[in-house]
Residue, then its C-alpha position, 0 to 999 in steps of 0.5 A: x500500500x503507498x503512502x499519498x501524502x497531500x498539502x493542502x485541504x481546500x477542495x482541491x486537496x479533498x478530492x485528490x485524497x479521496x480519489x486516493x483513498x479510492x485507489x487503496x493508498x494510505x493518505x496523510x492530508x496537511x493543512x496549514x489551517x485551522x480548517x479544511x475546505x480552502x474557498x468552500x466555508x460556512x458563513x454563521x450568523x448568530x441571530x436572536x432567533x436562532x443561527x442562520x447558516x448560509x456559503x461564504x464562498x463557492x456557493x455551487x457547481x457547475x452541474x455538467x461535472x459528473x465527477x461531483x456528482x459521483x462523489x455526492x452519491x458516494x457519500x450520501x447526498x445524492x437526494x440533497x442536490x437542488x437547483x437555483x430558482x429559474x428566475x434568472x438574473x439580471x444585469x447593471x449596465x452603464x447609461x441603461x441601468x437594470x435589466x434582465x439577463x439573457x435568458x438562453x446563454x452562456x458565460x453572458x454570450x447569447x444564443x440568440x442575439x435578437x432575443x427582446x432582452x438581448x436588443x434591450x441591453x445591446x440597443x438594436x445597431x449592437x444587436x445587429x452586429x452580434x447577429x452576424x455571428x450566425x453568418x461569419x465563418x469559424x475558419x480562423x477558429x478552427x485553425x486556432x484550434x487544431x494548432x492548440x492555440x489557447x482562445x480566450x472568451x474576449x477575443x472570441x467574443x470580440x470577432x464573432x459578436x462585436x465588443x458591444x457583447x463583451x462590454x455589456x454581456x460578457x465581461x458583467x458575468x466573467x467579472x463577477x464569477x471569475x474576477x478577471x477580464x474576458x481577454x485573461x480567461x481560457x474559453x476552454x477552461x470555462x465552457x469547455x466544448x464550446x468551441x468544437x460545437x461552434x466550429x461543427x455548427x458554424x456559429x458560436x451563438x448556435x453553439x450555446x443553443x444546442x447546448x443550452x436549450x434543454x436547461x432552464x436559466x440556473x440549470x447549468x448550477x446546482x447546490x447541496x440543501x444547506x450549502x456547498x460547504x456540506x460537500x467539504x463537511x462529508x469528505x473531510x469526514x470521509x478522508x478522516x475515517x479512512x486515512x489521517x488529516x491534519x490541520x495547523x500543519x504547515x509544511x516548511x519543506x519539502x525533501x526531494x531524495x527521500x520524498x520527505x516533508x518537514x512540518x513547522x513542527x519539524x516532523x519528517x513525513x515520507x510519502x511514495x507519493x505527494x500532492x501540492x493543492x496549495x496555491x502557485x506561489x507556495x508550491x513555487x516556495x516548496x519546489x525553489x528549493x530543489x528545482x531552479x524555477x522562474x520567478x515567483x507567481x505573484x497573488x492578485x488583489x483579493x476580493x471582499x464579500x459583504x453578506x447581509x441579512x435584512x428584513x425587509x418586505x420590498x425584496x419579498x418580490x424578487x425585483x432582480x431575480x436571483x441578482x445581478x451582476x455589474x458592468x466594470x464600466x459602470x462608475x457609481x456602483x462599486x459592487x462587481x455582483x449581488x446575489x439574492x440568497x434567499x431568492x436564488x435558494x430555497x433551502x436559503x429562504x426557507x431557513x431565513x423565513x423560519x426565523x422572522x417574516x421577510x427575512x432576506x440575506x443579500x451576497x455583493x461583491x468587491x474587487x478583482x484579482x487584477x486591482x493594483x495591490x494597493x491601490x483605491x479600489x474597494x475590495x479586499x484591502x477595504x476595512x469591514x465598516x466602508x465594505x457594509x456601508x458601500x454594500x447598502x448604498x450599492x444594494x439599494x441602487x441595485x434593488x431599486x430601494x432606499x438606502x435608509x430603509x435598508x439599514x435600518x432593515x438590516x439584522x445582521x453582516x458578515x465580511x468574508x475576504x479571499x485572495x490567495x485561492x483566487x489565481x491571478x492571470x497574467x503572462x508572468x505567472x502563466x508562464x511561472x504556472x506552466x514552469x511549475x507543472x513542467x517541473x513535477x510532470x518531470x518527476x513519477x512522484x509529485x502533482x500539483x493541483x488547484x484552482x492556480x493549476x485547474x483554473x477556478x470553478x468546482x468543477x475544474x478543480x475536482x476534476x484536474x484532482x482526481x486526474x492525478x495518475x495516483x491509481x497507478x501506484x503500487 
């Protein structure tokens, strides 16, 4: 039986030593923290009526993965999946304001250009010109493709739609979910088969048809009852009933000849076989020392999230869906997205309305990973009372409320910041990344994993885990 050692205990490192485990290795799994699950983390709130539990971070999955699903039957949860409420969401636009989201789509990109919502947020003249997508030829994009050429949603959007689209569409969703421009994300990272259909059918609009016509808005995504944070919960009991984690365990170094980490506690683990699911800058530090790489990858800005829980009646209506995401070129709104918790999930409102009548809990969003790191932009580095007083002034704006009804609504806030699971996607450090992974590749003993590594999303990252050969091992 090998001994599979992993570094790490975010989702990443969950996967990989559950995969392990499935393989028949004996698994050891370090976390430097006080708590396993990186990015996936319960947010509670501590209410007079009660507690109210609800994702501080990653809040579903992409529901093409079937590997999620898998791992969700296998550890019992299979009948606590649920999908968001199809109301869809909606869009803050510059000079436009509030309205609907394309209702067929995908990463903001229309299958249809010259739906009635599509022609609201582009005007007709824009609408026009995405509509050419379904005449130009795919030529360009299939030579790209057959050379392996890396295609990032921008330019793609760009050529086929106009920069209308990825203004006012594209980078909204793209912002929002991923924190970084269109022109900095692979396509094939996120929508992954998209571009096959596109080339096959002639058209990228015709593309996100077919394969989203069958699936209602907010089909693409689905939840646990009670959150995404419950998958953490079942594998960390899972990997605990079957091998050894350990958090507060910091790896100071790693040994390449005897395949040993050092802990900060200076015990000495041997490992047949390691896994790095940490970020790309502290595998950069473990590996710098028995590997000669470039320059280290450098962590972004980081992002700051404002939970709020408020009773207040007017949000009992729904008026933007299950949300909104904001146009980077809209100026006096610093959130980058809102989520409507308590809309977007059942399980949500049914707990908040357990507690009190009209109770709501709203999610928005500040930053990017490309801010300049101290720099003016509200985000990670904004102290928690500026963070809830832009979260009420920009909710109300969103909302169509006003402002002082909504404080003296609110029950409750939680700020919750992220920066080094989120990579940062410059030239720099995809070539720092692609260093890193030629350099354990080069090895039969080493992987590294993580959304650094996979690209971000549950999805990708559960599945760039469990494909790590560790099933070869004797």
């Amino acid at each position: 039986m090998s001994h599979v050692v992993v570094v790490g205990a975010g989702i990443a490192g969950l996967t990989a030593a559950y995969s392990a485990v499935k393989a028949g290795h004996r698994v050891t799994v370090l976390e430097a923290s006080s708590r396993a699950g990186g990015a996936v983390q319960p947010l509670r709130f501590s209410l007079p009526e009660g507690e109210l539990v609800v994702d501080a971070g990653a809040e579903a999955y992409a529901s093409r993965s079937d590997l999620i699903g898998q791992m969700v039957e296998d550890l019992g949860l299979a009948d606590q999946l649920v999908r968001p409420n199809p109301a869809g969401s909606w869009l803050y636009l510059p000079e436009i304001g509030a309205v609907p989201a394309p209702k067929l789509g995908m990463w903001g990109i229309p299958a249809n250009p010259q739906a009635a919502e599509v022609v609201a947020a582009l005007g007709a003249e824009h609408a026009a010109r995405a509509a050419h997508d379904f005449e130009l030829p795919m030529h360009t994009w299939a030579a790209k493709r057959a050379a392996g050429q890396t295609i990032t949603i921008g330019e793609l959007v760009t050529d086929r739609f106009g920069p209308a689209v990825l203004e006012r569409l594209v980078a909204p969703v793209v912002a929002g979910v991923h924190s970084a421009h269109p022109n900095d994300v692979n396509i094939e990272k996120v929508a992954p088969g998209l571009i096959d259909k596109a080339i096959q059918l002639g058209s990228v609009a015709k593309a996100v048809s077919d394969l989203r016509s069958s699936a209602p808005p907010g089909a693409a995504v689905q939840t646990l009852c009670g959150g995404m944070q419950r998958l953490v919960t079942a594998l960390v009991d899972y990997v605990q009933a079957h091998g050894d984690l350990r958090c507060n365990t910091a790896v100071a170094a790693l040994e390449a000849t005897a395949k040993t980490l050092v802990t900060q506690h200076g015990e000495r683990i041997h490992a047949d076989h390691i896994v790095l699911a940490v970020n790309a800058p502290r595998v950069h530090d473990l590996l710098s020392g028995i590997i000669q790489l470039p320059k280290r990858p450098q962590l972004g800005a980081g992002v700051g999230l404002v939970m709020m829980v408020l009773d207040a009646p007017a949000l009992d209506e729904y008026p933007r869906g299950t949300g909104m995401l904001v146009s980077p070129a809209v100026t006096q709104i610093q959130a980058k997205a809102a989520t409507h918790v308590t809309a977007k999930w059942q399980w949500a409102q049914q707990a908040a309305e357990a507690q009190a009548p009209h109770r709501h809990v709203l999610r928005l969003s500040y930053g990017r990973t490309t801010d300049p790191i101290g720099g003016t932009a509200v985000g990670h580095d904004t102290p928690d009372a500026r963070l809830v007083d832009y979260a009420l002034n920009d909710a109300a704006a969103m909302f169509g409320l006003a402002p002082e009804d909504l404080t003296q609504q609110l029950k409750a806030t939680g700020v919750v910041r992220w920066r080094e699971p989120m990579p940062l996607i410059t030239a720099d450090n995809t070539a720092a990344i692609t260093a890193i992974e030629d350099a354990a590749q080069a090895t039969d003993w080493l992987d590294v994993t993580g959304a650094w590594f996979a690209g971000t999303g549950l999805a990708a990252i559960t599945q760039h885990a469990s494909s790590i050969p560790i099933h070869q091992l004797q």
